[in-house]
N, C-alpha and C positions, 0 to 999 in steps of 0.2 A: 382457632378463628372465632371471635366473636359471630353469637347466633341473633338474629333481629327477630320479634315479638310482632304477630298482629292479631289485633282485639280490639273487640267492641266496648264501649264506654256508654253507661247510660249518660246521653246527653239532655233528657229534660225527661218528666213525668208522660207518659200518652195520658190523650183523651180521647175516649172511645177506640176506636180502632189503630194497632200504634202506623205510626210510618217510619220509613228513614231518620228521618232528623232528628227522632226519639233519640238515637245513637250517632257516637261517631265513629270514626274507623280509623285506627291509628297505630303507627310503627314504631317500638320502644325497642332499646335493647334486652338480649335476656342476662337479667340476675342471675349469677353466680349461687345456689345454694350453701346455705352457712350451716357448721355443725347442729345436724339433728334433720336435715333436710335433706329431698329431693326434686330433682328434676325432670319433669314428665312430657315428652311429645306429645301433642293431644292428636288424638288419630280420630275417634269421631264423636260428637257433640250430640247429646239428648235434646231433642224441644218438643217440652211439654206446655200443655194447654195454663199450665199453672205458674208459668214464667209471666204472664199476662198479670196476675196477682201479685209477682215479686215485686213488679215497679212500681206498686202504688203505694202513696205514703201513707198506710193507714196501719190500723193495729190487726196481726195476724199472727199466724201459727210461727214466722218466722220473722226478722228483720228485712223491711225491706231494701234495695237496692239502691244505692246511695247515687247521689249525681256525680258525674266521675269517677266510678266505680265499676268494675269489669263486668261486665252483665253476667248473671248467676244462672248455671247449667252441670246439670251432670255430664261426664263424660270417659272418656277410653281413651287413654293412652299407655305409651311404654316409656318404662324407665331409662334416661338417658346419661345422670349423673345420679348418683347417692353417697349422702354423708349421714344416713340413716341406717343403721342396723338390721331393721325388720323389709328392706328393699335394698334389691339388688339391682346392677344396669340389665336391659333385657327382659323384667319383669312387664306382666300386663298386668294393668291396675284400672279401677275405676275409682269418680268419688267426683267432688264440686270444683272442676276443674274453670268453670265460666267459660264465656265463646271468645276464643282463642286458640294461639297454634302454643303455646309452652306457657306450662304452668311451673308454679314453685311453690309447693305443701312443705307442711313439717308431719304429714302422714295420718295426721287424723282425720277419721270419716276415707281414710284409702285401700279399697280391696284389692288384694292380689287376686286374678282369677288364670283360669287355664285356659290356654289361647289351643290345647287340640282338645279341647272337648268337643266344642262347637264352633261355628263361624264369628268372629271378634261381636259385631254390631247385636247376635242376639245375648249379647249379656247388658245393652242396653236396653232391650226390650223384655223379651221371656223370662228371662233370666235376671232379669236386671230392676228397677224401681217400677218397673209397669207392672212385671208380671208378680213382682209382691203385693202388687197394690190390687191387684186383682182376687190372687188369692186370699189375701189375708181381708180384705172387704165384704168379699162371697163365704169365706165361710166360717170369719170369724163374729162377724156383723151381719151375715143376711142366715147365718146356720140353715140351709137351703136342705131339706129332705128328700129323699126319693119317691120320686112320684108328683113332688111338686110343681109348679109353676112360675120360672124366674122368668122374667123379662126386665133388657137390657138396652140402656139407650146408648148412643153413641157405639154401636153394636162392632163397626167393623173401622171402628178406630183402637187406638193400641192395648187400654184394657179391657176395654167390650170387649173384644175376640175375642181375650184369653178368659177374663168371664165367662162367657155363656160356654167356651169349652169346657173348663171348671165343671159344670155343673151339669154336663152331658155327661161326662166321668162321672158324677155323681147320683146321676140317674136320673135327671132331671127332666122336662118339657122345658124348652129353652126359644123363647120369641126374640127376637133382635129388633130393634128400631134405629132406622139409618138410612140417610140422604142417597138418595139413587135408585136405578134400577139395575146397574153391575154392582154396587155394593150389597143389594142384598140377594144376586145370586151367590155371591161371594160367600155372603154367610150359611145359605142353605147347601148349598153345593161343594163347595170346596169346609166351610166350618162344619158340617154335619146340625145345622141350629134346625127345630123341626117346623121354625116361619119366621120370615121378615116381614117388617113392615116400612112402605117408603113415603118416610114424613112429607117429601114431596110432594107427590101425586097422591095419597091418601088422605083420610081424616083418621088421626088417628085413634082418639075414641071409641071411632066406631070401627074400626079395623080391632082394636084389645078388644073391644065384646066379641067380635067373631072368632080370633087366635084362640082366646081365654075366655073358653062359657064359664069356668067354674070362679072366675077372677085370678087375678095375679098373687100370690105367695109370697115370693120374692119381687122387687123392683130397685134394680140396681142403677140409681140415677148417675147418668157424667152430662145433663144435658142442663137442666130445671126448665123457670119459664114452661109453657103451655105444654110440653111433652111431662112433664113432671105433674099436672094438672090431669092429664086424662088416662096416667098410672093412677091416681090418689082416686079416679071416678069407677075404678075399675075392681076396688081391690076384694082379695078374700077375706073372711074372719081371721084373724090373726097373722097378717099379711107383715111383713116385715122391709120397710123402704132404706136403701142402704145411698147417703147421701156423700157420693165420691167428688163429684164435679158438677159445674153449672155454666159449662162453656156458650151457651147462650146469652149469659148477663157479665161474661169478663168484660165486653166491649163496650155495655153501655156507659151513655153519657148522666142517666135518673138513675135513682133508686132500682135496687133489685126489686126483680119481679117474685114474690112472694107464691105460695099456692094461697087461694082463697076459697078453696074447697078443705078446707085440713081437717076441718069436722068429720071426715072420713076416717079418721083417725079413730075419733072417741067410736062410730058407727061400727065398723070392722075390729074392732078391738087390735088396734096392728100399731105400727111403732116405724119412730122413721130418727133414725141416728146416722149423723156423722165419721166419720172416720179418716183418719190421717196414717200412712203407711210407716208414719218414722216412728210410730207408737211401738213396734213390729220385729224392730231392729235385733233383737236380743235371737230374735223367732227364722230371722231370714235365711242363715243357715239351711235347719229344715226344710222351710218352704223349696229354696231351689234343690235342692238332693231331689225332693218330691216329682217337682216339676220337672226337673231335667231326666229322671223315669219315666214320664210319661210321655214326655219327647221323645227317650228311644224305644219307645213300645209304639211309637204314630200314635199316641190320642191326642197329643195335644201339638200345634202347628202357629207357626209365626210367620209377620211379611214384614218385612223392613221396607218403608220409601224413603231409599236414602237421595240425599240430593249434593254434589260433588262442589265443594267451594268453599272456606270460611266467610267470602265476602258477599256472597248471596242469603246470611242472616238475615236481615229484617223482611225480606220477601217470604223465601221461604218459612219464617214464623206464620206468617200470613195463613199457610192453605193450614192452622190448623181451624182459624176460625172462620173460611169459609167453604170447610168440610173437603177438601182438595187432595185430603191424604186418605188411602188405605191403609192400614196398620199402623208402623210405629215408626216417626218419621226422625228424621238426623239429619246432620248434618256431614260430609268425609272430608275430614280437614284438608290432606295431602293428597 
């Protein structure tokens, strides 16, 4: 029996904030896989803050998403048909499957993983491009020491969490900054972080002088804009700012908002770099062996907000940019 395809299509570029119309929503048949190929039921969909990035037509770390073209997302599914070698039917795979119910790779960029290790969805999160992007961020860009002082914005979204655990593992003082006041019991109580701060109801400036008398060490930015500004007011000598994300400026309509205090920089003798997780690839291996030990030792802990639908995408993208999710949100296709 012929199987029917539903997916997202970028249907025009957003401005500022995306909406619906950005997309369309459309039922194709599913392609047959041709020698060298397989066929993957997509079971649940990644959305990340960085998908906001994909549609725009500018120059980036990646190609962006073309107009009529399947909107670009990691994802989980199972093998359904293979005319590939290195996949069998019944395998769980991850990889850039886009927001859809059946995809059709020739296998590159697709991991096999093992569906009884853990529960499927945390190999999109812990285990999966979050939770490398976490580690490999903290400690191969922020090299975080014991005794130091990290603080983490966007604290008790998908790679915050697993951040600031990072680095209680590592022996660290760990401040969280993040919207609410159940998110940041969240992060002291249930994450073990030794403060939160609620951008909210706070100033946060002056909340870092009180967290952090001796200043900030580490500053593991996913926010920028004005929380990025009163890390850089804050810092130690030799302080190390690790620039993951800027989910505050994906949505604007101007110019990004710059720090205009960066003179902190030359003051503290401290350093503030970029980094991208697919630098990484060769290393991910290790990193989840790691991680997934310290899952089963309880130090390290995930929340998935999954939300059940293919066709409630462009909504649910939505709560990542108005702070809506706790942890690491998805999409459950079926």
């Amino acid at each position: 029996m012929a199987l029917t395809n539903h997916k997202f299509l970028l249907a025009a570029r957003p401005v500022g904030m995306p909406k619906a119309s950005d997309w369309s929503y459309v039922e194709t048949p599913v392609a047959d896989p041709k020698e060298g190929e397989l066929l993957v039921r997509v079971l649940y969909i990644s959305l990340d803050p960085a998908m906001r990035g994909w549609v725009n037509d500018v120059r980036s770390y990646t190609p962006p998403v073309g107009i009529g073209e399947v909107m670009r997302a990691l994802g989980l599914g199972i093998v359904t048909v293979s005319r590939n070698p290195r996949f069998a039917v019944g395998d769980h795979v991850t990889g850039v499957f886009g927001v859809q119910e059946y995809a059709v790779t020739d296998g590159r960029g697709v991991t096999k993983i093992n569906a009884q290790v853990v529960p499927l969805p945390k190999y999109l999160s812990v285990l999966g491009m979050t939770g490398m992007t976490a580690y490999f961020g903290l400690l191969d860009t922020g090299q975080p020491k014991a005794g130091e002082t990290v603080v983490v914005s966007a604290a008790a979204g998908a790679v915050g969490a697993v951040v600031g655990q990072i680095a209680k593992i590592k022996e660290c003082r760990v401040v969280g900054i993040a919207g609410g006041a159940e998110k940041c019991r969240y992060l002291v109580e249930e994450l073990g972080f030794d403060g939160a701060i609620d951008y909210k109801s706070e100033d946060v400036k002056t909340s870092l002088r009180t967290h952090c008398p001796n200043g900030i060490n580490v500053y593991f930015d996913n926010v920028g804009g004005t929380i990025l500004e009163a890390a850089l007011a804050n810092l130690a000598r030799g302080a190390r700012i690790v620039i993951c994300g800027a989910i505050s400026q994906y949505c604007n309509t101007g110019p990004v908002a710059g720090p205009s205090n960066y003179m902190s920089l030359l003051v503290n003798r401290a350093s503030m770099k970029g980094m991208l997780v697919f630098d990484y690839a060769d290393r991910y291996a290790q990193a989840g062996a790691e991680m997934a030990g310290w899952m089963a030792a309880g130090k390290l802990k995930s929340r998935e907000d999954i939300v059940e639908g293919l066709a409630t995408f462009p909504e649910t993208l939505l709560k990542l940019f108005k702070g809506e999710n706790i942890g690491k949100l998805m999409l459950k296709v079926g």
